[in-house]
C-alpha positions as CSV (number, residue, x, y, z in Angstrom):
1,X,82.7,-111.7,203.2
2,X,79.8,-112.9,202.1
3,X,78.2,-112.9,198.4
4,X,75.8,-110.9,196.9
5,X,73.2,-112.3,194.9
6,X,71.8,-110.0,192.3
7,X,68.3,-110.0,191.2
8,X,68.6,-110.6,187.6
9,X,66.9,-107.4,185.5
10,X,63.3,-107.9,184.0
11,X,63.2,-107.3,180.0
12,X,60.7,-104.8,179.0
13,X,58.6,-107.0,176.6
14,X,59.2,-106.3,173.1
15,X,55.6,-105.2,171.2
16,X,56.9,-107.2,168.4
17,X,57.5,-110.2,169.7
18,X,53.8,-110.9,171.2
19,X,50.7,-112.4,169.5
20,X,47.9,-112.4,170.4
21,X,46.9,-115.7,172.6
22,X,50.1,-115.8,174.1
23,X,50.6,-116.6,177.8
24,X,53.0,-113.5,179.1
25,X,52.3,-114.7,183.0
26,X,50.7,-117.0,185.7
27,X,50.9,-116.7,189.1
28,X,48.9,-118.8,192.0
29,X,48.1,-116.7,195.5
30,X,47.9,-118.2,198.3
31,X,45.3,-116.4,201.0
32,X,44.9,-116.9,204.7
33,X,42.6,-115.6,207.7
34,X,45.7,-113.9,208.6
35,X,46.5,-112.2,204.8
36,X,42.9,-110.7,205.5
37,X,43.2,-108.8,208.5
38,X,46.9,-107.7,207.8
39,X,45.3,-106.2,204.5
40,X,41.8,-104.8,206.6
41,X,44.9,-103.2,208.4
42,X,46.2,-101.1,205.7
43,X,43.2,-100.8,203.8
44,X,41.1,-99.4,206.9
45,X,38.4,-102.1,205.8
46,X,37.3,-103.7,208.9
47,X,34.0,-105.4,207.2
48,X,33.5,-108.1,209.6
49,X,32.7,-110.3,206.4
50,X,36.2,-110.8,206.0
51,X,37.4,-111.7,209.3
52,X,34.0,-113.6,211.0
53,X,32.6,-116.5,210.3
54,X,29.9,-115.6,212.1
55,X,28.7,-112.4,210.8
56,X,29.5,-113.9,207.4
57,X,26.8,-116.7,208.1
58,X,24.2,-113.7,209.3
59,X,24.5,-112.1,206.3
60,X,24.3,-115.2,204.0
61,X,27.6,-115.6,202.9
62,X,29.4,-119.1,202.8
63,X,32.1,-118.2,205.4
64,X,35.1,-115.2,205.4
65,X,35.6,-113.7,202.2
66,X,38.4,-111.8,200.8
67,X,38.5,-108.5,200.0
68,X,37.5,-107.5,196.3
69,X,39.9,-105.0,196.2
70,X,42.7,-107.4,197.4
71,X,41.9,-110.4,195.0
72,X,41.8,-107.2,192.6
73,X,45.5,-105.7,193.6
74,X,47.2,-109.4,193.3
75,X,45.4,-110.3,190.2
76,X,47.3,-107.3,188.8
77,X,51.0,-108.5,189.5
78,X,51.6,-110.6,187.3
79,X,51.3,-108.3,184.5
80,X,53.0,-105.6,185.8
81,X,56.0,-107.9,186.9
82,X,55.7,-109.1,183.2
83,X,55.4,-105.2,182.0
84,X,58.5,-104.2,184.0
85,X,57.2,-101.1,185.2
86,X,53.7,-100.1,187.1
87,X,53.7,-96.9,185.0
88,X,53.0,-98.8,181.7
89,X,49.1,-100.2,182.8
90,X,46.9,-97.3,180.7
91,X,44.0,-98.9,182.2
92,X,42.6,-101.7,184.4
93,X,38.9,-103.0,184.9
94,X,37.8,-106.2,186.5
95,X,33.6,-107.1,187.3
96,X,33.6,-109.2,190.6
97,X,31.9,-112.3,189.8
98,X,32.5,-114.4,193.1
99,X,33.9,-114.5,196.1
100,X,36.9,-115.9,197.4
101,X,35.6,-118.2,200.4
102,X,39.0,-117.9,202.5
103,X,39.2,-121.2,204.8
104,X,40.2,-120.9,208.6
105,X,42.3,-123.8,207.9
106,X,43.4,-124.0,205.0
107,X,42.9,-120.6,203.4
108,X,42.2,-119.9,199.6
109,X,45.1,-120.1,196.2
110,X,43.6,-117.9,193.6
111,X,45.3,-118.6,190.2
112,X,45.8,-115.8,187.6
113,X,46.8,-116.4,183.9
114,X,47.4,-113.2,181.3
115,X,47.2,-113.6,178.3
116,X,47.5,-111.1,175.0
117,X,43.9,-110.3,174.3
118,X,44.9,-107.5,171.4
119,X,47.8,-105.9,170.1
120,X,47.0,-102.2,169.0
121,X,50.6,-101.1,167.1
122,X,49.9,-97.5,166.5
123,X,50.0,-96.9,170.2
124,X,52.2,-100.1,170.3
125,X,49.9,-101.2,173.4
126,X,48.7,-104.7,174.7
127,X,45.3,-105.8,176.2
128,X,45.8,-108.3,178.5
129,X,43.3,-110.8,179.3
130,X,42.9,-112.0,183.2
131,X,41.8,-115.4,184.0
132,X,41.5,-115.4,187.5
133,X,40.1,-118.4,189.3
134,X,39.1,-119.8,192.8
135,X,38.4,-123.6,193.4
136,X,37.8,-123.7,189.5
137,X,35.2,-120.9,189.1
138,X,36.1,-117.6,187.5
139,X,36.3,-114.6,190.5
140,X,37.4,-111.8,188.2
141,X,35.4,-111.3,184.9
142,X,35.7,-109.5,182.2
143,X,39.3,-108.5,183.8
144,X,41.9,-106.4,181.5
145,X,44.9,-104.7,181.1
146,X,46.1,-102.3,178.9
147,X,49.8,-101.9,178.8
148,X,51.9,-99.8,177.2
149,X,55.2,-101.2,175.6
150,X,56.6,-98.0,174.0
């Protein structure tokens, strides 16, 4: 028979234990041409931006991009890994700053970092700062989370 391996069981972060500054994830995403059009799939977004070099080019883009709400959706994870549940993020908002240029050969690794922003202990909840890059230039600005830790 053979074993089982058990997934071990995420903490819930304890309110009390975080300051602000601290580092509660980070997370690198690795991107491809074919990451694109699986997601164009179950978005229904068939921009040809984001799987044609050549319509990219027309429209003055440096090549394939991915999807805004895709770098959006993964940039999220981490923090929601971290929070242990989906239902504690309140709130999220991002401002897209720059694309993610996804390579035909060797695709794109975005890189996400949260980090406590603010603590607000009446409604013991956390703003969590985003820092989420792309060949060293921010893609996400101004990106938060507010999570609820109960």
């Amino acid at each position: 028979m053979a074993a089982v391996q058990q997934t071990p069981v995420q903490q819930t972060p304890v309110f009390e234990e975080l300051a602000v500054g601290d580092v509660v994830a980070e997370q690198e995403f690795a991107l491809t041409r074919d990451s694109l059009v699986r997601y164009a799939g179950a978005s229904g977004d068939f921009n040809p931006i984001h799987y044609r070099d050549d319509v990219a080019a027309t429209v003055g883009l440096p090549g394939v991009l991915a999807h805004g709400m895709l770098t959006m959706g993964f940039a999220v994870q981490p923090v929601v890994d971290w929070a242990g549940d989906p239902g504690r993020v309140l709130d999220y908002q991002v401002r897209f700053t720059r694309p993610v240029v996804v390579d035909p050969s060797f695709g794109a690794t975005v890189t996400v970092t949260a980090k406590v922003g603010q603590l607000d202990a009446e409604a013991r909840a956390a703003r969590i700062d985003l820092t989420v890059s792309f060949g060293g230039a921010t893609v996400l600005g101004k990106a938060q989370v507010r999570v609820v830790l109960g």
